[in-house]
Structure formats: structure tokens, C-alpha cells
C-alpha positions as CSV (number, residue, x, y, z in Angstrom):
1,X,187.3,-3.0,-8.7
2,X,185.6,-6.2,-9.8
3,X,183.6,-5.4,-12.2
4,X,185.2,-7.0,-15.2
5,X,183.7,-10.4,-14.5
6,X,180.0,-11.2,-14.6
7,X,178.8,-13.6,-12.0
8,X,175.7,-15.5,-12.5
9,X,174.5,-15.4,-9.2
10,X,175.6,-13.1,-6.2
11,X,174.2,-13.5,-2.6
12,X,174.4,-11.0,0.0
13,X,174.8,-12.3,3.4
14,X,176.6,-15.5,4.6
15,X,174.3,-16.9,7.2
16,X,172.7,-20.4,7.8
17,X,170.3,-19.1,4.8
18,X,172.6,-17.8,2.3
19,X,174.6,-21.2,2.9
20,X,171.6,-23.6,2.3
21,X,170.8,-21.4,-0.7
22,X,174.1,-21.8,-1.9
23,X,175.2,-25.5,-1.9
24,X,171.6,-26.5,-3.3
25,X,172.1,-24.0,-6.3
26,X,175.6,-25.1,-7.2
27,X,174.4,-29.2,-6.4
28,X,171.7,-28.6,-9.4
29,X,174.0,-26.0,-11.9
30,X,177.4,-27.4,-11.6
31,X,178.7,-25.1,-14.5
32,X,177.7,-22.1,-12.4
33,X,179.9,-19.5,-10.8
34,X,178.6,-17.4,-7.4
35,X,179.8,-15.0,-5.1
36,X,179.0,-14.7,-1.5
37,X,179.6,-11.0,0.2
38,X,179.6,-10.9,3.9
39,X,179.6,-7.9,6.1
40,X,181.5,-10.3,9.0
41,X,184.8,-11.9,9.4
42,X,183.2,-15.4,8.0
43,X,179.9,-17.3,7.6
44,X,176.9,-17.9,10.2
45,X,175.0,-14.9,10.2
46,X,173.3,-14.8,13.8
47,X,174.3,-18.2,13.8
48,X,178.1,-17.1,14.3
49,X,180.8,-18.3,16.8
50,X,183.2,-15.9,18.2
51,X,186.8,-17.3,18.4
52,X,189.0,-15.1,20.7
53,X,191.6,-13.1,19.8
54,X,192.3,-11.9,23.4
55,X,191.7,-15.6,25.2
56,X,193.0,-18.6,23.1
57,X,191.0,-21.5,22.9
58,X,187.4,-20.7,22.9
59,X,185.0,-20.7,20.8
60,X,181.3,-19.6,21.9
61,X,178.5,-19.5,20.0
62,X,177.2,-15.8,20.6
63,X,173.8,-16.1,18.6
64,X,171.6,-19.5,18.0
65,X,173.2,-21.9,20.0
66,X,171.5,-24.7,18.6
67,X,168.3,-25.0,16.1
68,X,165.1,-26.3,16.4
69,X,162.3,-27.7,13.6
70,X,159.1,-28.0,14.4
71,X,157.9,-28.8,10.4
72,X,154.3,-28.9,11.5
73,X,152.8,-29.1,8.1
74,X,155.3,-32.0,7.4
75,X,157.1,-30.6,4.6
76,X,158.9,-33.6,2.3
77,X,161.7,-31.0,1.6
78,X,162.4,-30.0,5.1
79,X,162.6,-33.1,6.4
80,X,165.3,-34.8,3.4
81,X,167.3,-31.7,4.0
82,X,167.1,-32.1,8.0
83,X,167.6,-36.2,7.5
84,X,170.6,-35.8,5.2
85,X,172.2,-33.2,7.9
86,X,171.8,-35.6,10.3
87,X,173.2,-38.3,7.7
88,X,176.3,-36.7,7.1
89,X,176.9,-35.9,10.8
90,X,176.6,-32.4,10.7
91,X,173.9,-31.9,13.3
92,X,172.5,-34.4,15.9
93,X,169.8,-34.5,18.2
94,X,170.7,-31.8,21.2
95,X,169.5,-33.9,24.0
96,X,171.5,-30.8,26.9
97,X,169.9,-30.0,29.7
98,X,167.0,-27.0,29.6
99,X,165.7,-25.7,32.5
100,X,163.3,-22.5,32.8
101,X,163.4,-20.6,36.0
102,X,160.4,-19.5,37.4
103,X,159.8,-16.6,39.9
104,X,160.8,-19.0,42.9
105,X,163.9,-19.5,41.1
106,X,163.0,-22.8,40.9
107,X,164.0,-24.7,37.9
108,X,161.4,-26.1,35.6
109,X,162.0,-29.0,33.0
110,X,159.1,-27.9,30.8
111,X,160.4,-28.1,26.9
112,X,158.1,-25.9,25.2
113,X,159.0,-22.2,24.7
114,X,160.0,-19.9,21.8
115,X,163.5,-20.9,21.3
116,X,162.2,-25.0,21.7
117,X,159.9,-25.8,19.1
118,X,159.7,-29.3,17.9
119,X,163.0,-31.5,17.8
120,X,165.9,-29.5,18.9
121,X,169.4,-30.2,17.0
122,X,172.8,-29.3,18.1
123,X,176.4,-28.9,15.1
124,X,178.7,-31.3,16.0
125,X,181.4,-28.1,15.5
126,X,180.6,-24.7,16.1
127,X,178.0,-23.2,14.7
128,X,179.9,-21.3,12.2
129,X,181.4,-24.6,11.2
130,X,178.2,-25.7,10.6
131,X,177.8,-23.2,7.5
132,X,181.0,-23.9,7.0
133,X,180.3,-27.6,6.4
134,X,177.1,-26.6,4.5
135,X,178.8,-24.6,2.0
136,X,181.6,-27.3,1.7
137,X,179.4,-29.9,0.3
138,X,179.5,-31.9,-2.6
139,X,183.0,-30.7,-2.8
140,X,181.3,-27.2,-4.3
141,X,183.3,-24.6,-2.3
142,X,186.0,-24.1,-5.4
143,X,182.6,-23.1,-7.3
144,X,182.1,-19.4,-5.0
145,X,183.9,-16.1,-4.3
146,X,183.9,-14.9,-0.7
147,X,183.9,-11.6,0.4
148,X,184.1,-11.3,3.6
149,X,183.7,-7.4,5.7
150,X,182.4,-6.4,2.5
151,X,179.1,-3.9,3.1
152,X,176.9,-3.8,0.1
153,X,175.5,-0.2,-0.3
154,X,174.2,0.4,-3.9
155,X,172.1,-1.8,-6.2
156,X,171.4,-1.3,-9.8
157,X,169.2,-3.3,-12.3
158,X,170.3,-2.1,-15.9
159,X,170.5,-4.1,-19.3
160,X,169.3,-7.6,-16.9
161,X,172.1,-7.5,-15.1
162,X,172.6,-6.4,-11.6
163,X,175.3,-4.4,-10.6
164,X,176.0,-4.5,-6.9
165,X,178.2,-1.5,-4.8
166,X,180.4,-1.6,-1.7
167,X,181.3,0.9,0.6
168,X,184.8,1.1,-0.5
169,X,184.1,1.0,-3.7
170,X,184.3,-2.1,-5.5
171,X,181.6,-3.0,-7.9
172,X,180.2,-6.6,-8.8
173,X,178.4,-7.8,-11.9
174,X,175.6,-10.5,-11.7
175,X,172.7,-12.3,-13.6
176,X,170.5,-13.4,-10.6
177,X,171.1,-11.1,-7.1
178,X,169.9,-13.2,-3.8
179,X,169.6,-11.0,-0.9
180,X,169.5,-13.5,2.2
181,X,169.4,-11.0,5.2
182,X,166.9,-7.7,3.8
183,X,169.1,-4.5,5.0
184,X,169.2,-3.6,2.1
185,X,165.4,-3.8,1.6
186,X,164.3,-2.8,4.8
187,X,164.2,0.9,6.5
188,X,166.7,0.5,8.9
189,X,169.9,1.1,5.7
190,X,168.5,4.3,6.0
191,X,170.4,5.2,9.1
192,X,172.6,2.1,8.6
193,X,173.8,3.2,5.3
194,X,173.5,6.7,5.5
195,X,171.3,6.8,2.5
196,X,168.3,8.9,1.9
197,X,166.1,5.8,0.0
198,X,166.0,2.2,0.6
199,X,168.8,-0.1,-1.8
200,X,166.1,-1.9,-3.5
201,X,163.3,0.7,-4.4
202,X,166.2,2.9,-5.7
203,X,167.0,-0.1,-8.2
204,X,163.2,-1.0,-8.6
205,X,161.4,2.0,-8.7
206,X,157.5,1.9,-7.7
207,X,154.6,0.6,-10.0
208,X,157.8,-1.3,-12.1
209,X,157.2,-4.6,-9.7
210,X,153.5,-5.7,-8.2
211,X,156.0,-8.5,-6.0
212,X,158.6,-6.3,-5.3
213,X,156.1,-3.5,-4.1
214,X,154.2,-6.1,-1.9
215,X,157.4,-7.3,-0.3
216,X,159.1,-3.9,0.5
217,X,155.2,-2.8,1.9
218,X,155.6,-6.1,4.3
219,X,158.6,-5.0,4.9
220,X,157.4,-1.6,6.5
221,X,156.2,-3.5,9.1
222,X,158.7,-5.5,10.3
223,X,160.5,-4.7,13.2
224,X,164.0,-6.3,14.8
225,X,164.8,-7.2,17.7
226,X,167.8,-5.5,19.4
227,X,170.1,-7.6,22.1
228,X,172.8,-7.3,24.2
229,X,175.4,-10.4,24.5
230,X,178.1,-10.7,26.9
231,X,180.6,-13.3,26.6
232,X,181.8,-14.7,30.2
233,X,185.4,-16.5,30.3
234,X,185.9,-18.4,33.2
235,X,188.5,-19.2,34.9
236,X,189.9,-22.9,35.2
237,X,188.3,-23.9,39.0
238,X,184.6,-22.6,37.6
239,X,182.7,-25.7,37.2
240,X,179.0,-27.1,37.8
241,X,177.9,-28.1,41.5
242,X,176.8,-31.7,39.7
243,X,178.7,-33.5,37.2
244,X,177.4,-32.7,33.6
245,X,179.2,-33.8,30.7
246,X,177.5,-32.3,27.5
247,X,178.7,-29.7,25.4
248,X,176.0,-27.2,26.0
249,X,173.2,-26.4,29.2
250,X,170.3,-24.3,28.1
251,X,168.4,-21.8,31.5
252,X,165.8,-19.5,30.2
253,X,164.0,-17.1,32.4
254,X,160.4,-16.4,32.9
255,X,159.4,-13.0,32.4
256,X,159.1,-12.2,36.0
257,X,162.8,-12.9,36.1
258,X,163.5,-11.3,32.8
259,X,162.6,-7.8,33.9
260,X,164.2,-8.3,36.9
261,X,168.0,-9.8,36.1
262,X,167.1,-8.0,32.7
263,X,168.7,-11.5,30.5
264,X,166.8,-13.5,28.4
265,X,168.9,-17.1,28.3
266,X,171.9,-18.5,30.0
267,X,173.8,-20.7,27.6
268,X,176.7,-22.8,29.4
269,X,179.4,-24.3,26.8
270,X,181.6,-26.4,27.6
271,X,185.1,-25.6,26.1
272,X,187.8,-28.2,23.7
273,X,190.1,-27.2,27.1
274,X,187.7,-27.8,29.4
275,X,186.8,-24.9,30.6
276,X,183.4,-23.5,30.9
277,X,182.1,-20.7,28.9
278,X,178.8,-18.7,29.2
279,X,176.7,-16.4,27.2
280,X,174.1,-14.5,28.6
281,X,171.4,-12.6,26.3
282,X,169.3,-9.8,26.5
283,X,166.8,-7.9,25.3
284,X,165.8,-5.6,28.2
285,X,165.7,-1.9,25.8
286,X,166.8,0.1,29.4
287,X,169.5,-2.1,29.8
288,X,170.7,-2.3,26.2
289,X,170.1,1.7,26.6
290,X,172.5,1.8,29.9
291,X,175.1,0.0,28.6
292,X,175.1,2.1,25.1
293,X,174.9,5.2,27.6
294,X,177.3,3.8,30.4
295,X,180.6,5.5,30.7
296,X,182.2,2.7,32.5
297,X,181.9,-0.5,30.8
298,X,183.8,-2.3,33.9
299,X,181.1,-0.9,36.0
300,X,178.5,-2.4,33.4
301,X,180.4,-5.7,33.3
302,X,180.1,-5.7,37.1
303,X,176.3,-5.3,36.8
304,X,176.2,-8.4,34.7
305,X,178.3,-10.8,37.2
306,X,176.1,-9.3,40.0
307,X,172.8,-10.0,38.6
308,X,174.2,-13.4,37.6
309,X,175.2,-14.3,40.9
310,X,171.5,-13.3,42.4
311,X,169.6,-15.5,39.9
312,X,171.8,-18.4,40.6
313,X,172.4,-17.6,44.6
314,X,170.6,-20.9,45.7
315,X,170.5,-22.7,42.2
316,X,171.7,-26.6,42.5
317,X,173.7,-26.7,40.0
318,X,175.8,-23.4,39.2
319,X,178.3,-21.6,40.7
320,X,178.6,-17.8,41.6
321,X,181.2,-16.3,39.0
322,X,184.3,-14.4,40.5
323,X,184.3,-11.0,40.2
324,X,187.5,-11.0,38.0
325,X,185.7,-13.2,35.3
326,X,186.4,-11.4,31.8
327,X,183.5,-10.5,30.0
328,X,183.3,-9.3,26.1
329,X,179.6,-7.3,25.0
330,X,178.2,-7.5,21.6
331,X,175.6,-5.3,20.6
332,X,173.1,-6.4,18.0
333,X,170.6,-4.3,16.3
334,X,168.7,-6.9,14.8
335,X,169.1,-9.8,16.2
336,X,166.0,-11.6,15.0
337,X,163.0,-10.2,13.2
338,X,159.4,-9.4,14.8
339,X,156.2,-8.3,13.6
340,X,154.5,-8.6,9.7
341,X,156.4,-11.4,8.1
342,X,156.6,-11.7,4.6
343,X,154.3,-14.2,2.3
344,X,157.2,-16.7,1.1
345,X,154.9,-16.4,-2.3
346,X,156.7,-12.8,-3.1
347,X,160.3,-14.5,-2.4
348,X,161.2,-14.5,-6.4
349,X,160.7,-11.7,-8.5
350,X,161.5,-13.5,-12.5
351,X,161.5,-10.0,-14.0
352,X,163.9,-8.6,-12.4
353,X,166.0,-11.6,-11.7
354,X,166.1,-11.3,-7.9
355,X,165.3,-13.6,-5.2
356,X,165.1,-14.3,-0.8
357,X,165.7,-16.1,1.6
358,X,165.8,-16.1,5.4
359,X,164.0,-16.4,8.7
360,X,161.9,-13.1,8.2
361,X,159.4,-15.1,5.6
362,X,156.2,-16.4,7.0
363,X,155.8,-19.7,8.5
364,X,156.5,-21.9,11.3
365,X,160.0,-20.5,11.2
366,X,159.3,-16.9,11.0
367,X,162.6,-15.6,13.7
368,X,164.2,-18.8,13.4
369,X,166.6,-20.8,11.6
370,X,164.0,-23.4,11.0
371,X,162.4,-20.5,8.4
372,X,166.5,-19.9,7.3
373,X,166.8,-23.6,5.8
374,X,162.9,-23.7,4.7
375,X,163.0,-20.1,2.5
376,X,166.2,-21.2,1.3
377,X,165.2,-24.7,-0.1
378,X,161.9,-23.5,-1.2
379,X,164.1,-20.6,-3.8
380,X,166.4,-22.7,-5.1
381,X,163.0,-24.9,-6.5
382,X,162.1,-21.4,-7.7
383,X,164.6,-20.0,-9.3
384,X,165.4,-23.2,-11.2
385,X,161.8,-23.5,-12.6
């Protein structure tokens, strides 16, 4: 049990978001103590790398591979937080290779698409170390408690103070609450959690909240989208037909090709032992369905390396895969949020002390980290008002 201290601010969830959220907070109350509780191994979020147990060495980015910021409306704050990322050489411009394959299989060098808006920037680490980094700043790290595989499943608002639940029972104490990913708002912890009412309108009952009841209404509207990811490790002879020397190569398929080979993006990363690694994404619902249904993964796995080698059969520049390649599946249930998004104006709730953050807030970055960093700056302003 943790219950005997009293935090005065907890944040549930440890991606890009939650990190932003973070290291601003503690830069502008340095007398402040937080806590950070994860349901992963560590921070990222869908932002995550996955370093192998089973094959030393790698590290692949299973989620956002890189980021992209459009800032169309020219935001002052976006663009000092972007400029001093790039200033302390955590990102840099991303500047790899994207092609889009159209139904010829042809490859097209057009930039525009929903993963590329704007200026596209690449960590200089992993992507986990990117949060990493984030959270690290301004030598602020000593000033937070992790909890990491930690599932939050309760919330309570008595006396102004929150009182937070996990599955196994422990029990956290808090002043402010910051939820940066909305499970525990959203109608999905119903099955998730095994619960029979939603976290949040248990704690905050109807009628008590105009923002809060706004919010959770948005909320019954949006949707996630579900995706498979398989992991591809190569062996040492795989290579490129050309010579390419940057970390990452981006192919995304036109829908035509989509429903066909049933991924979404191809993401080549190049390895600190020189290998090549590959992660392939999709969103095809029969597919996802087949694999949750199949009864032989290695018979799924085979699927994969066939329809991989079809798409690429006369490509110019990659190789057919081996059929012995090893391949590791992830299965996300919400891999990035679709439908109503949320006015970032119901993102604070003074009354009850509790604020959000993340890329399912309105905006130019609505589904993408771009609308993480944003929602996350534009609290902390907020909640130090």
C-alpha cells in the first residue's frame, strides 16, 4: 500500500504526453512531488520501442516511428517547445526516404498523407528514449515516482483529494490527478476493466461537473483504432538492392494495396549491429480477426512474409524476406483515436482538481503526437493559472 504519502500531482499514463506534461510542471513548481503510473514496462505510450528479450540487440520502434508538426495556426508555444527539442538534440529533421505505392506497385515520392503532415522529425535514440530524455530534463527526474505495469482501476474524489486504485491493490493519494491516455474515461474500461460504470463518472457523478459531463459525452463518440504489428528480424545477408544509409525508410500503401496485402506502412530500421529490422502495420479488421482466431500463428506469420514478398516482387529497392525470418505480433486495441474529438477547452476541470492531455483533443493533432505535445503544453498553462 501507498497510501500514506500524498502526492501533489499523479499522472496516469507514460506516453509522449504524460512526459511533456511532466517536465514542464516540475520546470515551473520545483518544490513539487509527482508520480507517474504506467500500465507498460517503461515510458512512450504508442510511441514505445520494443527491445528484445529473445534477439539481442534490436530495438524497433513498434508504434510512431517518427513525428510530424504541421502547427498550421502557428502556435508561439508549439514552436519554442519544437525549437528547444531540436536545440538540445533530441529530435532532428527526419529527411528518410518515403515512398507510397500505388496500384502499379509503383513507387510514388508524394509527401503528403496522414502520417506526413508538415515538417517530419525523427529521436536521435529510440523513441522511448525520447520520453526518456524528455522526462530527464532540467535534471527533474529525482522529482517523480514511476510505476511502471501498474493498471489504475478505481478513482475517488473525497475531502479534494484524489485517491487512485490499482488492480493489485495498492492505493495512491493526490492533490491534482492528470489522466494523459482516457481508459479510464472512456467506454472501452468497461470490458477492459471488468467494471460495470466508467472510472471517472463513478468519481464524478452526473449534474456534479458541466466540463466533466461535456467531456465524458465527447467521449461517447470516440472510437479507436485497433492494429496489428509484426515485428520482422532479419537475418545478417538481408539488405537493400541500393545503398541507403539512414536509420529509418518509410513505404505506405494506397488503399488499393491496403485491402489487398491487408498492411498499412512498411517501416525499415536500420539496427546499432547493422542489421535491418522491419515493422509492418495493420489495420485490416478481417485480418486482425484471423490472426486473433488463427490456431497456428506460424501459419499466420507465413501469411505475413508471403504477402510481403508479393508487394515487393519487382520493387527496386527491397529484398524478398526468407521464409525463416522471425517475426513477433502485437496486438493493439487502440492504437490511435478516431471519430468526435474532444474541445481542448474542457481539458481542466478547477473543481475537482483534474486535468488532460493527449492526442484525442481537437486540433491539428487530433491522432497524432503533434496533438500529445500541444494538449500537454497547453495544461500545464492551465493548471498553473
Amino acid at each position: 500500500m501507498k497510501s500514506a504519502f500524498t502526492y501533489d500531482l499523479v499522472i496516469i499514463g507514460g506516453g509522449i504526453s504524460a512526459c511533456v506534461f511532466a517536465s514542464r510542471y516540475l520546470k515551473n513548481n520545483i518544490t513539487k512531488k509527482i508520480a507517474l503510473i504506467e500500465i507498460g514496462r517503461g515510458l512512450g505510450g504508442r510511441s514505445s520501442t520494443r527491445i528484445s528479450k529473445r534477439f539481442k540487440g534490436w530495438k524497433l520502434n513498434h508504434g510512431a516511428p517518427n513525428f510530424n508538426i504541421s502547427n498550421s495556426k502557428n502556435n508561439l508555444l508549439l514552436k519554442s517547445y519544437i525549437d528547444e527539442l531540436l536545440e538540445n538534440k533530441f529530435i532532428k529533421i527526419d529527411d528518410s526516404d518515403t515512398f507510397f505505392l500505388n496500384k502499379d506497385l509503383n513507387s510514388e515520392t508524394q509527401k503528403i498523407s496522414k502520417f506526413s503532415c508538415g515538417i517530419n522529425y525523427l529521436s536521435l535514440d529510440s523513441m522511448s528514449q525520447l520520453s526518456q530524455k524528455i522526462i530527464k530534463s532540467n535534471n527533474l527526474k529525482g522529482k517523480i515516482d514511476f510505476y511502471f505495469e501498474t493498471l489504475i482501476v478505481d478513482l475517488k474524489f473525497d475531502d479534494n483529494e484524489w485517491v487512485i486504485t490499482s488492480k493489485n491493490g495498492d492505493t495512491f493519494k493526490s492533490n491534482y490527478l492528470i489522466c494523459s491516455t482516457n481508459l479510464l474515461l472512456h467506454k472501452r474500461s468497461l470490458k477492459i476493466l471488468d467494471t460495470n460504470q466508467i472510472p471517472l463518472r463513478k468519481a464524478i457523478p452526473i449534474n456534479n461537473d458541466k466540463k466533466i459531463d461535456s467531456l465524458l459525452n465527447f467521449l461517447e463518440e470516440q472510437s479507436f483504432i485497433p492494429r496489428l504489428t509484426f515485428l520482422i528480424y532479419t537475418n545478417e545477408n538481408y539488405s537493400f538492392k541500393d545503398f541507403y544509409s539512414k536509420k529509418q525508410r518509410y513505404f505506405y500503401l494506397r488503399k488499393n494495396l491496403e485491402n489487398k496485402y491487408k498492411f498499412e506502412r512498411i517501416i525499415f530500421q536500420l539496427q546499432d549491429n547493422n542489421k535491418l529490422g522491419i515493422v509492418v502495420h495493420s489495420k485490416d479488421i478481417d485480418f486482425i480477426n484471423s490472426y486473433i482466431n488463427s490456431k497456428d500463428e506460424e501459419v499466420f506469420k507465413q501469411k505475413i512474409i508471403t504477402n510481403f514478398n508479393k508487394l515487393f516482387e519487382e520493387n527496386s529497392v527491397i529484398n524478398k524476406l526468407s521464409l525463416d525470418v522471425k517475426i513477433s505480433i502485437m496486438k493493439w486495441r487502440a492504437s490511435q483515436p478516431s471519430g468526435m474529438a474532444v474541445p481542448l477547452s474542457l481539458q481542466f476541470s478547477r473543481k475537482y482538481r483534474i486535468g488532460f492531455c493527449g492526442d484525442w483533443f481537437a486540433g491539428d493533432g487530433f491522432g497524432r503526437i503533434e496533438g500529445s505535445i500541444f494538449s500537454a503544453l497547453m495544461l500545464e498553462k492551465k493548471i498553473n493559472i
